[in-house]
N, C-alpha and C positions, 0 to 999 in steps of 0.2 A: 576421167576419174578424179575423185578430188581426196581430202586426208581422210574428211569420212567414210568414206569407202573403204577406205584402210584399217578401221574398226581404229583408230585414234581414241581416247577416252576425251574425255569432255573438259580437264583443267588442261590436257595440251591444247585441243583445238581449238577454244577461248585467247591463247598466246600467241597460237598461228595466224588466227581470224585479226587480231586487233593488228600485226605484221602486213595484213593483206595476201595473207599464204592460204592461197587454197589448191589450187592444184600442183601435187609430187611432182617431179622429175623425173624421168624414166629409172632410174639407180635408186631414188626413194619409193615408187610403186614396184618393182623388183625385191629390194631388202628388206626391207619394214616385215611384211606379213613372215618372211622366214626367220628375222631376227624375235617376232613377236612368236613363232613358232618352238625356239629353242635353237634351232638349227646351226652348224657353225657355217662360215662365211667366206670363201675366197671372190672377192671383186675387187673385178679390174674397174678404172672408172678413170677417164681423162678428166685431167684438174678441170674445177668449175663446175660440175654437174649436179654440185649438190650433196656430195657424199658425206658430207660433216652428220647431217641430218638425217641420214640412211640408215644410221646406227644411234644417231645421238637422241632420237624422238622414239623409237621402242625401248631403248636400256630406259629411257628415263620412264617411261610406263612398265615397264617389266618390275624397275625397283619399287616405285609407286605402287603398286598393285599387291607385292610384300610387306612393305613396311608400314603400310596404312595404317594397320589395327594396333603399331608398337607406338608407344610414345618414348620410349628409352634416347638415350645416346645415337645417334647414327652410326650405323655399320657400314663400314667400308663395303662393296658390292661389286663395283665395276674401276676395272684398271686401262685409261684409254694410254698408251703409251706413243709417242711422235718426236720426228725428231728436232725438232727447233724450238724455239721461245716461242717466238711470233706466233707459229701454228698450235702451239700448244695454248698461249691466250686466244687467240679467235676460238679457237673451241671451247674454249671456258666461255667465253662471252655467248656465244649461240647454245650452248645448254642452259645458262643465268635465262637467257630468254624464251626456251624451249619450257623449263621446269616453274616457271613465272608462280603460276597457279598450286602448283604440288609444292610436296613436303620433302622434294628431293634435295638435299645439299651438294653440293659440287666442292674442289678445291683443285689448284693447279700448283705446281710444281716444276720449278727450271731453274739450269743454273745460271751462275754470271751475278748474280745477285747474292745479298744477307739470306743466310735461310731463317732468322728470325720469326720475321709474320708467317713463312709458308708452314713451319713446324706449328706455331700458336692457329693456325686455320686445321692441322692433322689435329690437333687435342684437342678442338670444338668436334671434333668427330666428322665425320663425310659420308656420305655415298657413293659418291661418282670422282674418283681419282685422275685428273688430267696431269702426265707427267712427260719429261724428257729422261732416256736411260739413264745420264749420268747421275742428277740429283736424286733419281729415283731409289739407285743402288746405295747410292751415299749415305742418303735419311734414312734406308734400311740397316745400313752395316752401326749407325749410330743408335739405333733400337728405337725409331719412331714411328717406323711402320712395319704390320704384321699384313703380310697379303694371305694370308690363313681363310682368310671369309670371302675371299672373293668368289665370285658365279659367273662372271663373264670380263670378258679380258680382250679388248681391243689392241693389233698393231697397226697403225695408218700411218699412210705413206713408206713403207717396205723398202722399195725399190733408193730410196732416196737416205734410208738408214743403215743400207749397207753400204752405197756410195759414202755415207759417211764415217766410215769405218766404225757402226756400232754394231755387225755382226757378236766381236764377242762376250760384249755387256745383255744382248738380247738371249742370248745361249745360257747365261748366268743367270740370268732373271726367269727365264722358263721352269731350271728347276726348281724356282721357289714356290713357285704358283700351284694353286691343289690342282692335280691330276684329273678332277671332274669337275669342266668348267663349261660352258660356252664361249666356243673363240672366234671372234671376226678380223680375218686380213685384208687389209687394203693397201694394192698397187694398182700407180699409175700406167706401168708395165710389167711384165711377166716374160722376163727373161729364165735361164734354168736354176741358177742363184737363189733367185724368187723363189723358184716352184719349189725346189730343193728344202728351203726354210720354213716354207707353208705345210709340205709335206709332216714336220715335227711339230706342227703346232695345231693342225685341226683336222679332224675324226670326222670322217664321212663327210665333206664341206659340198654344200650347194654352190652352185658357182654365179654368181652374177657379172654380166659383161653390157656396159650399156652402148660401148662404140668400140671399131677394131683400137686395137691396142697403136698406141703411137699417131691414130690420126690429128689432123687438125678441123677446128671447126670450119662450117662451110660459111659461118657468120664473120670468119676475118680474111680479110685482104691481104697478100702479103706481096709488099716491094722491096726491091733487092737495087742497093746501089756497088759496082764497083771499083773501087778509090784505093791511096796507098794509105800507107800507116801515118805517114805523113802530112796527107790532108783530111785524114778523118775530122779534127777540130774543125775545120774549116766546111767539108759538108754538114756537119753536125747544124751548125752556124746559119747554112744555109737554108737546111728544112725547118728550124726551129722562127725562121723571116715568118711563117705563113704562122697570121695569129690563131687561126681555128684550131691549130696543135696544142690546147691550154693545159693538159693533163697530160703529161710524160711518163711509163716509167719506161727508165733505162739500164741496161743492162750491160755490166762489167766485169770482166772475166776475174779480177781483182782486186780484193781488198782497197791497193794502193791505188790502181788503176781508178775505181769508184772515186777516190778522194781526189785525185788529178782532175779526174772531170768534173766535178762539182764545183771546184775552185777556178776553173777555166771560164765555165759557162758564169757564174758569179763576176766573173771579169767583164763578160759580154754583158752586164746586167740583165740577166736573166735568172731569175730566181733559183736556185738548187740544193738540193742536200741530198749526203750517200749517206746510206743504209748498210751494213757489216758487223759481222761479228765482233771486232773490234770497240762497236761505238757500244757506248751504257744501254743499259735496258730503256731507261725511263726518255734519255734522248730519241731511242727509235722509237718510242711509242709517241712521244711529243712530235716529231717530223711526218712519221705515217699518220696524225690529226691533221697538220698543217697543210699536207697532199690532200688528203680528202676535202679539207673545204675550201682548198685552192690557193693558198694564203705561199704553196712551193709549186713552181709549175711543174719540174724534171727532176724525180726522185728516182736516184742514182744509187743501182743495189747489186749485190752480188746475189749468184744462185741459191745460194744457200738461203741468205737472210730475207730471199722473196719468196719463199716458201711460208704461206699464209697470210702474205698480204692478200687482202680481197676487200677490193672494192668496184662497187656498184657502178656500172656503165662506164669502165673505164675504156674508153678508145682505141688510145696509143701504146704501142711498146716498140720502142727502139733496139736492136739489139748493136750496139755500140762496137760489142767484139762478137762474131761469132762464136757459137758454143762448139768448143769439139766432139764433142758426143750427141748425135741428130736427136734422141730421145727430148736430151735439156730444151733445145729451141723448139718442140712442142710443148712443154710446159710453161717455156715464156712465153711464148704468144699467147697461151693459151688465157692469160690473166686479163683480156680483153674479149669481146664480143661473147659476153657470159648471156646465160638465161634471154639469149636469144636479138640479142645486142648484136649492134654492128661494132667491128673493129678491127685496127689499120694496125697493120705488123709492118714494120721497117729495117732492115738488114743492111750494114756497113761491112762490104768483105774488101780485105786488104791480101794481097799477094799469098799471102802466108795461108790466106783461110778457103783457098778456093776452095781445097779437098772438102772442108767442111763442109761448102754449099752444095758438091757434088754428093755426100752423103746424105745429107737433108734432103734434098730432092728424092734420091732415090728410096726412103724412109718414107714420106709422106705421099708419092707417086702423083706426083707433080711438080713442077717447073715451078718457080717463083717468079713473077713479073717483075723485069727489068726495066729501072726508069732511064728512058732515055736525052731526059731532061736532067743531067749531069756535069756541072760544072767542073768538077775535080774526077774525073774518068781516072781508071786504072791503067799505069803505063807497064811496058813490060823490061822498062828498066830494071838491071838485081837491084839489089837490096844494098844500101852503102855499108859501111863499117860501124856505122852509129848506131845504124836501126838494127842489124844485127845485132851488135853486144846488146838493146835496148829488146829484141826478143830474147837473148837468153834470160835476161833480167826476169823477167815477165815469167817466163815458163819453171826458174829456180824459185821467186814469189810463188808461184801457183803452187808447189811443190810443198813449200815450205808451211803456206797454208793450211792445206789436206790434214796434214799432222797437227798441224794447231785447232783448226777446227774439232779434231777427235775430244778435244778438253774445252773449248771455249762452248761448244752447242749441246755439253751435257746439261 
């Protein structure tokens, strides 16, 4: 099947063609014709499949196909709402590319930033509204946005905006929105939380599911070293010898954690920079260029602020700390061996994280390969009095976070 087969109009598939985009994804031959239907939308869809485009290439012909015959002002239409910066521009950037040809305007919205330019891009008027809840509800309560007009209303990434404690900015924002809309939800997973939230937001929803919930791709390799907390720098050190590793990203369960490694490896000269909530808008976007054209090799990020990184043929992912929650460490891996790409998953587990591995495993229902070529092995020595206080530390940061993050990722 290719997009024309999808019934595509002709100024999309002009955008796609000059891209090299011709045949859907399975989640974009799925969506598309029911989203082009009217239909509302629960899909599930493991990061990387393409689902930006599932939704983002029919709303943008849905509106096109209205507004063609107006020359007025642009009406607000479509409200894509996500929880991060990062994800909330890559989406902006892929419908600027999506709508190349059409008369559709786009604007994006998030906070951490002046809302200056974002309000002076709402008064040029819009179509297609890409926002994060905080800034969303903000620009509304200051009377610069009426979501009055809208006809369809995106939530993407769900599962990952309740983790991020915007359950009840999403519940406040529902009741703003007109009662007779088209709604599409998208989760990574579909726990009952999920299901629960979707339940109040779409009417009769077709369901699309392009692979079981929480798997992993069969396109990444995954190797498991295990080491203490203690010599983690030091394997770190060790994997990063082999120069065919030239594209890193690595994974930190922390803020501080992220910036400790980055300045570590920086010592080993080896190129690095971390990614968090914490660093300016315009520095992550400056850092996520200099990873893509290799200019950093190990681009050191927490989960949150890797939510919309994407990039093309990326290999590596280290996961530094393991995640406690199995779902996350399918989503990290997952930001490699995309659209059919091969790609090398790496796992650092220290004493503390066996459980984690033992839940991961059992989540994905396979075993991760152990390297046996390990310099720094894990002993079954306890833990000293250092590295203990040095995990409570870590687990009060992380804690401390969580709540910060609810204000920093509006």
């Amino acid at each position: 099947m290719t997009f024309d087969d999808l019934k595509i109009i002709s100024p999309i598939l002009k955008a796609l063609h000059e891209k090299n985009y011709s045949q859907p994804t399975p989640i974009q031959e799925k969506a598309i014709p029911l989203v082009l239907d009217r239909s509302d939308i629960l899909g599930t869809a493991q990061t990387g499949t393409g689902k930006t485009a599932a939704f983002a290439l029919p709303i943008i012909q849905l509106i096109e196909q209205i507004e063609k015959e107006h020359s007025h002002r642009p009406t607000l239409r479509a409200l894509i709402v996500t929880p991060t910066r990062e994800l909330a521009i890559q989406i902006g950037e892929n419908i600027e590319l999506y709508a190349k040809y059409t008369s559709v305007k786009h604007a994006v919205i998030f906070g951490g930033v002046k809302q200056g330019q974002q309000v002076s891009a709402l008064k040029k008027g819009t179509h297609i509204l890409i926002a994060t809840p905080g800034r969303l509800l903000d620009l509304m309560d200051q009377g610069y946005l009426d979501l009055s007009t809208i006809k369809i209303f995106v939530l993407d990434e769900a599962d990952r905006m309740l983790d991020m404690g915007f359950i009840h900015d999403i519940k406040k924002l529902l009741k703003l929105l007109p009662r007779k809309r088209q709604s599409l939800f998208f989760s990574a997973t579909m726990p009952p939380s999920i299901k629960e939230l979707s339940s109040n937001i779409l009417t009769n929803p077709r369901k699309v599911e392009v692979s079981p919930v929480s798997s992993t791709a069969e396109t990444v390799q995954q190797f498991l070293y295990y080491t203490n907390k203690s010599s983690k720098k030091d394997l770190l050190r060790h994997i990063l010898k082999d120069d065919k590793i030239d594209q890193v990203l690595l994974f930190s369960r922390t803020k501080h954690g992220a910036d400790r490694i980055a300045k570590t490896l920086k010592k080993q000269n080896i190129t690095a920079a971390a990614i968090h909530g914490d660093k300016a808008q315009n520095y992550r976007q400056k850092v996520l260029k200099q990873f893509k054209s290799g200019e950093v090799r190990v681009l050191v990020a927490t989960d949150i602020a890797a939510r919309g990184i994407d990039i093309d043929k990326l290999q590596y992912v280290i996961n530094y700390d393991i995640p406690d929650v199995a779902e996350t460490y399918v989503h990290r891996i997952g930001r490699s061996g995309r659209a059919g790409e091969q790609g090398v998953a790496i796992s650092l587990c220290e004493p503390e994280e066996n459980t984690y591995v033992k839940d991961i495993e059992k989540l994905i229902k396979r075993k991760i390969n152990l390297m046996a070529d390990n310099p720094f092995p894990q002993t079954d020595k306890p833990m000293t009095l250092q590295e203990k206080k040095e995990a409570n530390r870590e687990k009060q940061k992380r804690k401390q976070e969580f709540f910060a993050n609810r204000k920093r990722f509006r």
